[in-house]
Residue, then its C-alpha position, 0 to 999 in steps of 0.5 A: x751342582x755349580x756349573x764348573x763341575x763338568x770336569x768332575x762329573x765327566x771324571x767320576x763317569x770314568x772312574x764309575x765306568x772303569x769299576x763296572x759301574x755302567x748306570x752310574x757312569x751314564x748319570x754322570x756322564x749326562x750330567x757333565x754333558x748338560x752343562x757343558x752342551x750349556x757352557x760350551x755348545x753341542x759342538x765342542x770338543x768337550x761335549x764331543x768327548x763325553x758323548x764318545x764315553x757315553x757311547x763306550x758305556x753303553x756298547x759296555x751294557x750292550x755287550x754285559x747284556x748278551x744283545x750283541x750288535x744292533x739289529x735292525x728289522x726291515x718292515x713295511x711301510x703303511x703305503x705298501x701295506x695298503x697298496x696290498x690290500 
């Protein structure tokens, strides 16, 4: 794809998202953010707005998939492992 199509992708994950689409949405939406992070920078506002729409989509898979909110497990490092032992 030409390297103006950023735009186009960012609106076809949209529209993808917006249908229920979540996987093709993501593709889109990375591709959009390959060429603008390229075009653009990572700190552009462009960029900023399609990896907020990623993350919207993904909350979306998450919340499809009955996982619900992260869950982080607390585990022991190998010092303190070791220092039982």
């Amino acid at each position: 794809m030409d390297k103006n199509n950023d735009n186009l992708l960012h609106k076809i994950g949209m529209v993808l998202a917006k249908q229920g689409d979540s996987f093709a949405a993501m593709n889109s939406f990375e591709e959009a953010l390959k060429i603008r992070q390229n075009k653009l920078g990572p700190g552009s506002k462009e960029s900023a707005e399609t990896t907020a729409q990623m993350s919207k989509v993904l909350d979306d898979i998450r919340a499809q998939s009955g996982v619900g909110e992260r869950q982080y497990v607390k585990g022991k490092s190998n010092a303190t492992d070791t220092a039982q032992e």
